[in-house]
Structure formats: structure tokens, C-alpha cells
N, C-alpha and C positions, 0 to 999 in steps of 0.2 A: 145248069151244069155245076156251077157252084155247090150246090147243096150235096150232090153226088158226092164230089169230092170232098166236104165235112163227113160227109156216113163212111168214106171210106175212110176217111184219120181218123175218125173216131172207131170205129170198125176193128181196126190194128191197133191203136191202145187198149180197146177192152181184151183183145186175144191177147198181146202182151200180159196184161194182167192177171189173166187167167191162167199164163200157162206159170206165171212166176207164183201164183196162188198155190199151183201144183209143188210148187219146189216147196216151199216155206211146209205146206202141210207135210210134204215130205220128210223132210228136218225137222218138222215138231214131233213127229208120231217114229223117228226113228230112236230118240229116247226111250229108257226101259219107263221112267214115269216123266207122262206128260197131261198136259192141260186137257181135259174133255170140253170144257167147252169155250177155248179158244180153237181147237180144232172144230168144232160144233159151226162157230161166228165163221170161219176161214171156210168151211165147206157152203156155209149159207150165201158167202159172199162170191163165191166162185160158180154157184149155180145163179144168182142172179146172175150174173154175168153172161153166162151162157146162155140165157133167158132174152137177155140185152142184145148178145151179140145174133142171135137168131132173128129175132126181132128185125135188124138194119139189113140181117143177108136178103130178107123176105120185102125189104124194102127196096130193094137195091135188084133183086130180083124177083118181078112179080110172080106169084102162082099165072101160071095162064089159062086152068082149069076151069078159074073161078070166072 
């Protein structure tokens, strides 16, 4: 049960993450000149994430198909 309950704190810090990922890119690209490829690193990091965070749901919830 233990282990559930790491996937799920870890679970909520990468969605934390993610969603603060959205603000920052937000802020950066609301400048008339901004970084392309610090927005480029910021979106790279924010799709792993979401890669990550798919990952634990799929863990945490099995397909039952399969």
C-alpha cells in the first residue's frame, strides 16, 4: 500500500509541475520578444511530464482490457 501512496505524491507533484510549467510558458511567450528556445526546453519539460504523469495514472490504474 505503501508504494500506492508514493505514485500518488509523486502523482501531485508532477501535475503541480505541470500546471506551474503552463504559467511560466505563459509569462514567457506573453512578451512581445521572447526566448524560442527556452520556451522550446519549457514545453519539452512539460510534455515529459505529462508522459510521467500518464505513466503512474496507468499504474495506479490498470487497463483491464489488457
Amino acid at each position: 500500500m505503501e508504494d500506492q501512496e508514493n505514485i500518488k505524491h509523486r502523482l501531485s507533484e508532477l501535475e503541480t509541475e505541470h500546471r506551474d510549467l503552463d504559467d511560466v510558458i505563459d509569462q514567457v511567450t506573453a512578451g512581445v520578444l521572447f526566448d524560442q528556445i527556452q520556451v522550446q526546453r519549457l514545453k519539452k519539460r512539460k510534455l515529459m511530464l505529462k508522459d510521467e504523469i500518464l505513466r503512474l495514472r496507468s499504474v495506479l490504474i490498470p487497463d483491464s482490457i489488457a
